[in-house]
One Martini backbone bead per residue (centre of mass of N, CA, C, O) as a GRO file, in nm:
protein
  378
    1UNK     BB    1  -1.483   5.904  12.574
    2UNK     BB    2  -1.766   6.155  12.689
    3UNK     BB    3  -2.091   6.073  12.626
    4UNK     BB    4  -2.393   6.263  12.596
    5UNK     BB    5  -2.738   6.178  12.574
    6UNK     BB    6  -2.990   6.423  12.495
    7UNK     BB    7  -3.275   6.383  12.378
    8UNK     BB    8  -3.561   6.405  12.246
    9UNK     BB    9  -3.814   6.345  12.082
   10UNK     BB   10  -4.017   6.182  11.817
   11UNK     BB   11  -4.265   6.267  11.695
   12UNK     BB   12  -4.467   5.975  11.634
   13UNK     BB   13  -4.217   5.746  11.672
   14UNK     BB   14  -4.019   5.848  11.945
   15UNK     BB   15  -3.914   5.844  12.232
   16UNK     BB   16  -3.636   5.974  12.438
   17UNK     BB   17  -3.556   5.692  12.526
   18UNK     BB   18  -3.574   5.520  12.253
   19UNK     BB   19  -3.326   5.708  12.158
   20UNK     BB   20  -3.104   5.687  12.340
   21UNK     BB   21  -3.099   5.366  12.267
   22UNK     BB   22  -3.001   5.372  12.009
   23UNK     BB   23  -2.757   5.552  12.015
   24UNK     BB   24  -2.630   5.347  12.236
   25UNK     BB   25  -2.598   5.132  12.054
   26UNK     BB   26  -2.459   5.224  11.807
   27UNK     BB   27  -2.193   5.320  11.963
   28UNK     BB   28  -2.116   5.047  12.153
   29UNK     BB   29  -2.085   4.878  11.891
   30UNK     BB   30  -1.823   5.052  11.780
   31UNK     BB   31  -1.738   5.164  12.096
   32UNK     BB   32  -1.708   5.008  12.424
   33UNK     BB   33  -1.519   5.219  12.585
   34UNK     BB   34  -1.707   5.410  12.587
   35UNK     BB   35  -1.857   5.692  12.778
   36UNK     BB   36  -2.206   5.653  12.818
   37UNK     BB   37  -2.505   5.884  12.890
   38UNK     BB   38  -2.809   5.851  12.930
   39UNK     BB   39  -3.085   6.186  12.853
   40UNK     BB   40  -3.366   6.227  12.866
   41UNK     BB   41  -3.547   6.511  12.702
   42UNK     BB   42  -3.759   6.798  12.795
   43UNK     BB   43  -3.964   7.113  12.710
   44UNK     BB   44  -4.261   7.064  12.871
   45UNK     BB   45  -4.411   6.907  12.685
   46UNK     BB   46  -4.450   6.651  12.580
   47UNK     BB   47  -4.318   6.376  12.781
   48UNK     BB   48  -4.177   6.514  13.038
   49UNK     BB   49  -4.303   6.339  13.258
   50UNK     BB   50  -4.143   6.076  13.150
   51UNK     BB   51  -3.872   6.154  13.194
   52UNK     BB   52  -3.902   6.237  13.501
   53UNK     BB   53  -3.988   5.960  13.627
   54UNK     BB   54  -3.767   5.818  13.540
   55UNK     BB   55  -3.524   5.950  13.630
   56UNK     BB   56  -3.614   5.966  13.942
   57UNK     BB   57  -3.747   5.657  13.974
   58UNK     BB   58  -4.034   5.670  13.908
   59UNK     BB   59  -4.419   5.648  13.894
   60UNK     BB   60  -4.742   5.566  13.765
   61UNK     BB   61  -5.037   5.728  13.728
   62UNK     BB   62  -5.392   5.636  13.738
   63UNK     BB   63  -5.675   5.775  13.614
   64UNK     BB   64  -6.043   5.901  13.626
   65UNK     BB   65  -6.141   6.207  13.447
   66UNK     BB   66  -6.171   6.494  13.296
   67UNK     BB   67  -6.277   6.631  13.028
   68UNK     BB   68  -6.311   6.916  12.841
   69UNK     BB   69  -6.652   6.791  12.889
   70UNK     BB   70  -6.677   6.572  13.133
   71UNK     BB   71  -6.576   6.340  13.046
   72UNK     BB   72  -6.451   6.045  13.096
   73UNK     BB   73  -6.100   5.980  13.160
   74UNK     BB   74  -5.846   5.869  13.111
   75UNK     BB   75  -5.512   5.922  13.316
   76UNK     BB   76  -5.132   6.086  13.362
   77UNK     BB   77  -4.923   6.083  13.649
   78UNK     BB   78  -4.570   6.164  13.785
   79UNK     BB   79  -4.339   6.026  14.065
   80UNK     BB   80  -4.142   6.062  14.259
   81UNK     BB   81  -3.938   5.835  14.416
   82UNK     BB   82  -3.934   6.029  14.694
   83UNK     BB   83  -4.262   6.154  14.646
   84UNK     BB   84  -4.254   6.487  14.606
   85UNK     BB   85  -4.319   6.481  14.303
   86UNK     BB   86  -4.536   6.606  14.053
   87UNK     BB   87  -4.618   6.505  13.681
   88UNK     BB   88  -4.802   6.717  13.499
   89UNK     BB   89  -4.996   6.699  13.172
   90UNK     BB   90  -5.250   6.873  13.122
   91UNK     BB   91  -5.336   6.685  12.847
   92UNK     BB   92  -5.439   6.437  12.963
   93UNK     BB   93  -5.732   6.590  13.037
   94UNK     BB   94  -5.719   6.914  12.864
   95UNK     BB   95  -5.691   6.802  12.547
   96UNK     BB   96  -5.768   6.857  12.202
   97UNK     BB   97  -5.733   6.496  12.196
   98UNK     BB   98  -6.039   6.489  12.329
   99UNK     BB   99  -6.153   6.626  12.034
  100UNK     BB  100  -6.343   6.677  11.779
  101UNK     BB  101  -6.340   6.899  11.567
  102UNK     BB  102  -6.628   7.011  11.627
  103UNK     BB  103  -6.581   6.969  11.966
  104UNK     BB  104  -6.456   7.287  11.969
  105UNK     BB  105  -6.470   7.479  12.211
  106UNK     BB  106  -6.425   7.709  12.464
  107UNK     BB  107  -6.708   7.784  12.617
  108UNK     BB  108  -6.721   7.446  12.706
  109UNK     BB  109  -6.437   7.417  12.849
  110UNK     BB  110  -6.260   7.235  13.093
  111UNK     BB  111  -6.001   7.229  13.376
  112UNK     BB  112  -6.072   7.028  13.547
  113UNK     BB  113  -5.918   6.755  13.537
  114UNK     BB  114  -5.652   6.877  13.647
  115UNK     BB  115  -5.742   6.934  13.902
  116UNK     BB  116  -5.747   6.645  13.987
  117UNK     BB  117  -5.451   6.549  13.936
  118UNK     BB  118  -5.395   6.746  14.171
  119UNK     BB  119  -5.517   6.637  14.392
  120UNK     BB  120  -5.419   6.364  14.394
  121UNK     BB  121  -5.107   6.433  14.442
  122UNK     BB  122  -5.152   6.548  14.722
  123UNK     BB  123  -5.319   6.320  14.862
  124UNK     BB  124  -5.026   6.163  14.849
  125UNK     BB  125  -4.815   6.380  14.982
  126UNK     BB  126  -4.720   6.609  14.761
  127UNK     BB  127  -4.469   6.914  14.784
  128UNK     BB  128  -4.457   6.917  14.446
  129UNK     BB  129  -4.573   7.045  14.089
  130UNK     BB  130  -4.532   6.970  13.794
  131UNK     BB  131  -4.695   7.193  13.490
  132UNK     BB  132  -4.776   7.108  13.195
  133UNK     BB  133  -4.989   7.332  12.962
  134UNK     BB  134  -4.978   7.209  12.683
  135UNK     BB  135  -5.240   7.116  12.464
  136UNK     BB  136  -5.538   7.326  12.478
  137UNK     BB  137  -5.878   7.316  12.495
  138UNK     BB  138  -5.867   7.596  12.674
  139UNK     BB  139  -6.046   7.902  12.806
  140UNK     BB  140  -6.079   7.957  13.167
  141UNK     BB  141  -5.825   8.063  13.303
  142UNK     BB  142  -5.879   7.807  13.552
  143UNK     BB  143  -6.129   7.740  13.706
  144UNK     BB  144  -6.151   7.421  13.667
  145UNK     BB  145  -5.894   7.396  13.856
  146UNK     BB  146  -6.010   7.538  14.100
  147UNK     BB  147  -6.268   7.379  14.129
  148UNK     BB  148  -6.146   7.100  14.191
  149UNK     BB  149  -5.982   7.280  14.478
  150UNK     BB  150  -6.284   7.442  14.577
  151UNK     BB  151  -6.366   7.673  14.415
  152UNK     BB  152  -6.635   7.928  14.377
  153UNK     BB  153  -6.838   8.058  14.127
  154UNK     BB  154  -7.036   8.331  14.049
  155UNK     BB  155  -7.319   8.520  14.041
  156UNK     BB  156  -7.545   8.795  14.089
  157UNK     BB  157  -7.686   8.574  14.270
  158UNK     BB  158  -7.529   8.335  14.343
  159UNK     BB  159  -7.471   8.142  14.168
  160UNK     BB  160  -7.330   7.840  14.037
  161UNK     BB  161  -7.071   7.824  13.803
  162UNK     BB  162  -6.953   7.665  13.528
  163UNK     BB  163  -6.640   7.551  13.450
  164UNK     BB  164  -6.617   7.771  13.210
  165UNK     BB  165  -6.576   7.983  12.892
  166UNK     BB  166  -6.859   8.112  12.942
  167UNK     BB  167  -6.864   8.210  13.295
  168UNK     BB  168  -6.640   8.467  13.270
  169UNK     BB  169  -6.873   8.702  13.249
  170UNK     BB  170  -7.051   8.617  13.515
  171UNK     BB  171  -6.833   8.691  13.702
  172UNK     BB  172  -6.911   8.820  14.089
  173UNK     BB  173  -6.742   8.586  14.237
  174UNK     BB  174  -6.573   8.417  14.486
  175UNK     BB  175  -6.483   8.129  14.675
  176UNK     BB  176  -6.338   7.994  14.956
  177UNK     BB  177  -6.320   7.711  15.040
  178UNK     BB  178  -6.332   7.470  15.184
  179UNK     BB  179  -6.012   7.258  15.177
  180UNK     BB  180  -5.924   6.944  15.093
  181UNK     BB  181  -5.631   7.078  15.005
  182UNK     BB  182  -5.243   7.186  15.103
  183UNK     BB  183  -5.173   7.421  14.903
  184UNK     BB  184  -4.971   7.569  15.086
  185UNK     BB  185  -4.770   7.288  15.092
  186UNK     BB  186  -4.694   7.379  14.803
  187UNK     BB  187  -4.525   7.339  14.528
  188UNK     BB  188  -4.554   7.569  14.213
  189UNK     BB  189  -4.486   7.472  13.851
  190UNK     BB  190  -4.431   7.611  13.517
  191UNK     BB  191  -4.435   7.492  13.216
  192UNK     BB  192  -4.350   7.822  12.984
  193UNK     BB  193  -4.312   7.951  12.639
  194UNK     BB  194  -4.535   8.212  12.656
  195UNK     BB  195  -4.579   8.585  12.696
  196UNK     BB  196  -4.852   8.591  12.722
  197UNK     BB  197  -5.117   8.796  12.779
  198UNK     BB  198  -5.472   8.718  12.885
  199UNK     BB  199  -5.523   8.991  12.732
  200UNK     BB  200  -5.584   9.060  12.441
  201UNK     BB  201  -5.448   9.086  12.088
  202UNK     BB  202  -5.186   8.862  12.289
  203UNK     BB  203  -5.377   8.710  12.417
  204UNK     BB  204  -5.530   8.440  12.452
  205UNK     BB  205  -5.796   8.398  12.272
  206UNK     BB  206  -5.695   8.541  12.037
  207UNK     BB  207  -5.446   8.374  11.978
  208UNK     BB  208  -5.585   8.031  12.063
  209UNK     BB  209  -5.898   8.030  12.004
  210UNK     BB  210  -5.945   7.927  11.727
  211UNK     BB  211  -5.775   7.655  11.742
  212UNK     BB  212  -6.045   7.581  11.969
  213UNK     BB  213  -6.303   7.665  11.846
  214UNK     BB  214  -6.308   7.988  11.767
  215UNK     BB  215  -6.507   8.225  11.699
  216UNK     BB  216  -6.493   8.561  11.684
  217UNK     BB  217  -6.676   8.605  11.851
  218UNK     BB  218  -6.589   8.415  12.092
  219UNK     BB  219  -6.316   8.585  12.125
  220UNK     BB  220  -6.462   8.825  12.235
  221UNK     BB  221  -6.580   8.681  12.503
  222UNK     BB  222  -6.374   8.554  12.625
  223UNK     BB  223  -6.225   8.784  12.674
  224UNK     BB  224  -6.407   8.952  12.850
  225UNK     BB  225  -6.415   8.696  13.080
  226UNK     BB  226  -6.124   8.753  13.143
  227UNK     BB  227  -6.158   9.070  13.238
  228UNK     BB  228  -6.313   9.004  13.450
  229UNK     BB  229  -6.155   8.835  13.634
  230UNK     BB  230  -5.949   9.027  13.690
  231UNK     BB  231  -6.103   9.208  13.826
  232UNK     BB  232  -6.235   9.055  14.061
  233UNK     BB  233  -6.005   8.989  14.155
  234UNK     BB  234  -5.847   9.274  14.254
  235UNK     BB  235  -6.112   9.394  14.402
  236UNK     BB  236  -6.146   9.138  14.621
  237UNK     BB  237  -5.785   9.072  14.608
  238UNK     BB  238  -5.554   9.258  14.490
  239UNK     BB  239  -5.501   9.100  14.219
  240UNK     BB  240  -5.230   9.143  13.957
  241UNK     BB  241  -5.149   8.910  13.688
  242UNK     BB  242  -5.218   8.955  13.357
  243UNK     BB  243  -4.966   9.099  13.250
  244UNK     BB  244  -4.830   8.837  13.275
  245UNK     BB  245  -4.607   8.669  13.151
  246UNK     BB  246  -4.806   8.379  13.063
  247UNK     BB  247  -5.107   8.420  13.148
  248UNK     BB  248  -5.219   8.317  12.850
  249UNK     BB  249  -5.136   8.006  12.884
  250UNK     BB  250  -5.378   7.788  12.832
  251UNK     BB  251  -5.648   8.011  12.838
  252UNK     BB  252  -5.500   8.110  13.165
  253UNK     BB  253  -5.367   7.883  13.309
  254UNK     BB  254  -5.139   8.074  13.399
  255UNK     BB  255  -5.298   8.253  13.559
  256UNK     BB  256  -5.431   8.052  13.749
  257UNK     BB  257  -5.175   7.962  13.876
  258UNK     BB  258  -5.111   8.217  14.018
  259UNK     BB  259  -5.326   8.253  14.184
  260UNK     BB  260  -5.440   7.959  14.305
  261UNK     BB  261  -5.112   7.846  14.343
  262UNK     BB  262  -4.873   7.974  14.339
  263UNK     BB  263  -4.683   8.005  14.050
  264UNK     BB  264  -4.421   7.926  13.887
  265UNK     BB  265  -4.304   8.048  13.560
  266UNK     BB  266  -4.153   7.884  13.338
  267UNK     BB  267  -3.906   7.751  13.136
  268UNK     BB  268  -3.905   7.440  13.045
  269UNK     BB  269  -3.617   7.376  12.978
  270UNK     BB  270  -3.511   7.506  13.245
  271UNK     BB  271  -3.640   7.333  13.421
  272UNK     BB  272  -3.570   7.043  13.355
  273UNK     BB  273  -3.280   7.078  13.410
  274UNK     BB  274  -3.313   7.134  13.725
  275UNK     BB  275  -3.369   6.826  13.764
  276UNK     BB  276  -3.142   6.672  13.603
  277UNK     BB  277  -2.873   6.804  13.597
  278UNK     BB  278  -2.720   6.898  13.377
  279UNK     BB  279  -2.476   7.067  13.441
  280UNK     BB  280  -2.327   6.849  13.575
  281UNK     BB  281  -2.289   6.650  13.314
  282UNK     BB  282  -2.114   6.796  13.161
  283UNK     BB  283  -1.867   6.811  13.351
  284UNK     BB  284  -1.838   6.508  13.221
  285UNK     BB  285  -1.781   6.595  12.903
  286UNK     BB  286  -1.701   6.592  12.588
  287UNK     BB  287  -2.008   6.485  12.385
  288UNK     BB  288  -2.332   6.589  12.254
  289UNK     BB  289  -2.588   6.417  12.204
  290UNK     BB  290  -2.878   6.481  12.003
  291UNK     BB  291  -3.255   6.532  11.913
  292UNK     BB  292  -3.550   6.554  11.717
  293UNK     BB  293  -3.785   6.603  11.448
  294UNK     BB  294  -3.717   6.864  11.414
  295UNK     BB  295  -3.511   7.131  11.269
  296UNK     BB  296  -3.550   7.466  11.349
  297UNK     BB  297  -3.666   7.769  11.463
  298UNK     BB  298  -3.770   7.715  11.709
  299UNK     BB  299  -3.477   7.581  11.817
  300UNK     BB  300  -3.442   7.886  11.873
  301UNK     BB  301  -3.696   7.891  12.106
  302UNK     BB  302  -3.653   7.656  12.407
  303UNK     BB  303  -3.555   7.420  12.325
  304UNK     BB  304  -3.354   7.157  12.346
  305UNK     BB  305  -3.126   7.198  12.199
  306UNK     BB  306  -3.047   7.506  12.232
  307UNK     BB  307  -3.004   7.460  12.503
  308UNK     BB  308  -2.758   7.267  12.520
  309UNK     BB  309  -2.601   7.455  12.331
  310UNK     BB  310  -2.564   7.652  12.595
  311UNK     BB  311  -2.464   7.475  12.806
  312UNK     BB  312  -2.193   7.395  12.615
  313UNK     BB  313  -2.039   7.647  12.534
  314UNK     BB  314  -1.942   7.719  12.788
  315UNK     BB  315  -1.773   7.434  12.782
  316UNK     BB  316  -1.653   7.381  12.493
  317UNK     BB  317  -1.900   7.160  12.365
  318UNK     BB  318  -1.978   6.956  12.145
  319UNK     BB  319  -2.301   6.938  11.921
  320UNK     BB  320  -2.494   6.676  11.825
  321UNK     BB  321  -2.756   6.650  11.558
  322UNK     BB  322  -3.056   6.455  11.521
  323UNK     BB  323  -3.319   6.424  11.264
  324UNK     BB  324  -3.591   6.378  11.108
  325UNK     BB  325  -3.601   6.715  11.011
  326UNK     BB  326  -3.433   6.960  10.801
  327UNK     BB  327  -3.494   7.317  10.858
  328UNK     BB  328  -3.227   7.422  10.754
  329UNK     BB  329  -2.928   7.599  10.700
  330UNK     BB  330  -2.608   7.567  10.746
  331UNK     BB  331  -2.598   7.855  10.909
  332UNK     BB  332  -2.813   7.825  11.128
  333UNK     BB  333  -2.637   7.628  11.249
  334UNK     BB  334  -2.418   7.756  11.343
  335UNK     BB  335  -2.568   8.001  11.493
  336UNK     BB  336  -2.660   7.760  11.722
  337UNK     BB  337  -2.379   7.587  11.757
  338UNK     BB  338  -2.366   7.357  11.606
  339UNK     BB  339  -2.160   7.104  11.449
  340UNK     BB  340  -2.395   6.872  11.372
  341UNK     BB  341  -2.673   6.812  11.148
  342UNK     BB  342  -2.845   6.505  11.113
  343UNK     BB  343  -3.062   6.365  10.881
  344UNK     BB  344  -3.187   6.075  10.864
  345UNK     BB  345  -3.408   6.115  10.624
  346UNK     BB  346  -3.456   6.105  10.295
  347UNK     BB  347  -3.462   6.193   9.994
  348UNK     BB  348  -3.828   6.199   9.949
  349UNK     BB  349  -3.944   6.058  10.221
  350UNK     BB  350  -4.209   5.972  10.339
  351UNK     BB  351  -4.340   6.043  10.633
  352UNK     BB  352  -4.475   5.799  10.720
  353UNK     BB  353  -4.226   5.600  10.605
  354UNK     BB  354  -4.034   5.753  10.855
  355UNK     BB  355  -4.179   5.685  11.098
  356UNK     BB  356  -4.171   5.417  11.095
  357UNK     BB  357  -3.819   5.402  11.039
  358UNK     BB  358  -3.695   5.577  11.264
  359UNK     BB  359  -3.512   5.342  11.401
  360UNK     BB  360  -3.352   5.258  11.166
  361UNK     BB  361  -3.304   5.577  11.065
  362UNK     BB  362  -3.090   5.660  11.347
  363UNK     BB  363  -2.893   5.406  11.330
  364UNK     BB  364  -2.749   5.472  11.065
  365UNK     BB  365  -2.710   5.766  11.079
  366UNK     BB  366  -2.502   5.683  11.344
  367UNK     BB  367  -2.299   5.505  11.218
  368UNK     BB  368  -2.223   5.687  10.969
  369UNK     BB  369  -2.108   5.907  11.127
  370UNK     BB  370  -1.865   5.722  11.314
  371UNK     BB  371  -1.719   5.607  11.061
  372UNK     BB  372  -1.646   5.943  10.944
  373UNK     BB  373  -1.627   6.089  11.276
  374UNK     BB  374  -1.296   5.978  11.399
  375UNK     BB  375  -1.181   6.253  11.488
  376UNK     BB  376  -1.407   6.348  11.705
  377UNK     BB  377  -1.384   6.056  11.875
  378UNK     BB  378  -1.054   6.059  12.007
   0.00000   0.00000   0.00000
């Protein structure tokens, strides 16, 4: 039996690695003989960076850059083994989690420290960045991040805007600054699993500006000094990429990818697979474990589980799913291509204390799955 273990993370109690060294201890106290294959997998948003870190032999970068207000924040992003790409995940210099309820602005923060992450990450010599953008505390177009690799915005009078949303009403140009990072002979991939354009009713503002501590008010400005930034590089540069599908992911940093990196924006998932080659160990697959902490209808679109089901179905490989927390009824696992979706946490368990508890009950229910489904492991 030829089993392939390729979990995402249990989000605040299990890392993706820490999943699969579970499942891969307790399948083969059970039975020594099988071939067991641990890939610990992840969808572009939080954990990405350290999941294809570790896939590929490299090391972790850590550095003191801006958070979404400018102040120091340590932060982290990985290179791999071969030192050619590093894996940069937004959220770790811009992301909500670096701000308190109140300090929640959109039009005060900026995606600077990104661009920092990106700046070193070339300095050191990467030919390739992927950009993971979830978790973002910012609406600023990509400004920040483009002023870190050193555009710089202009107001009417030519004096330079500081790099956050409230200046992109008043940007009136921007300069391609002389550049010390070889942006051109980088490529740039951008892991977005959200089709929103930059602006209007289903832009970033309108979107996802309120989550990020924006009034009413406010996402009429930020959405107007969106369509100002587009306006300005259309007439200045030709350049016109707002209505571009992910173009609004991540307060418009999806736009801002594709303008200032010349970025392709990818599904998550589907990044993350082309980079670890889940395609190739299928074929050499009997059965694969995977599991996420919640079991959802999110997971029928771009989740992890979901892509493994996409590419296990080709070749007739069953999928078993262990999660924290099961919420579908059990059409819907059918329907998702699921063998068997297993909740680890008992019915009644308190949510933090099942978090806590989390390895010993992922443990436990793979245990007794082993014990239970002897025809299917034979």
């Amino acid at each position: 039996m030829r089993i392939l273990i390729a979990p995402d993370k249990f989000k605040g109690s299990l890392t993706a690695v820490e999943v699969a060294q579970r499942i891969e201890h307790t399948l083969l106290d059970a039975e020594p003989e099988w071939q067991v294959k641990t890939l610990p997998v992840a969808d572009g948003g939080e954990g990405t960076a350290a999941v294809l870190t570790q896939a590929t032999g490299g090391h972790t970068v850590t550095l003191t850059v801006n958070d979404p207000l400018f102040r120091p924040v340590e932060a982290t992003y990985g290179i791999s083994g071969d030192g050619r790409t590093a894996f940069i995940e937004m959220a770790q210099a811009s992301g909500l989690q670096h701000l308190k309820a109140h300090e929640r602005n959109p039009l005060e923060t900026s995606t600077f420290g990104t661009g920092e992450l990106i700046r070193d990450a070339i300095l050191r010599g990467v030919s390739e960045v992927l950009l993971c953008i979830g978790g973002s505390a910012t609406n600023d177009g990509g400004i920040g991040m483009a002023s870190a690799l050193g555009y710089v915005f202009l107001d009417r009078d030519y004096r330079t805007l500081p790099a956050i949303g409230k200046s992109l009403r008043h940007i009136t140009a921007l300069k391609r600054a002389v550049l010390d990072v070889p942006l051109s002979k980088v490529t740039f991939r951008v892991a977005c699993d959200v089709a929103n354009p930059l602006y209007g009713h289903q832009g970033a503002a309108y979107v996802y500006g309120p989550q990020k501590g924006a009034s009413p008010d406010d996402v009429v400005e930020l959405d107007l000094g969106l369509r100002r930034l587009a306006a300005v590089l259309l007439r200045d540069f030709d350049i016109d990429e707002a209505d571009l599908p992910g173009s609004g992911a991540a307060g418009g940093l999806g736009f801002g990818a594709r303008v200032f990196l010349k970025a392709r924006l990818e599904p998550g998932f589907d990044l993350v697979a082309s980079y670890l080659d889940i395609e190739s160990e299928l074929d050499h697959t009997d059965l694969v474990i995977t599991g996420e902490g919640s079991l959802d209808e999110q997971t029928l679109n771009g989740k992890v589980i979901g892509g493994l089901v996409r590419m296990a179905q080709a070749r007739n490989i069953p999928v078993v799913a262990f999660c924290g927390q099961l919420a579908l009824p059990t059409y819907r696992v059918t329907q998702l291509g699921l063998h068997e979706a297993i909740a680890i946490t008992p019915s009644g368990m308190p949510l933090p204390e099942a978090m806590q508890q989390a390895p010993h009950l992922l443990e436990k229910a793979v245990g007794d799955w082993v014990r239970e489904r002897t025809y299917l492991l034979t």
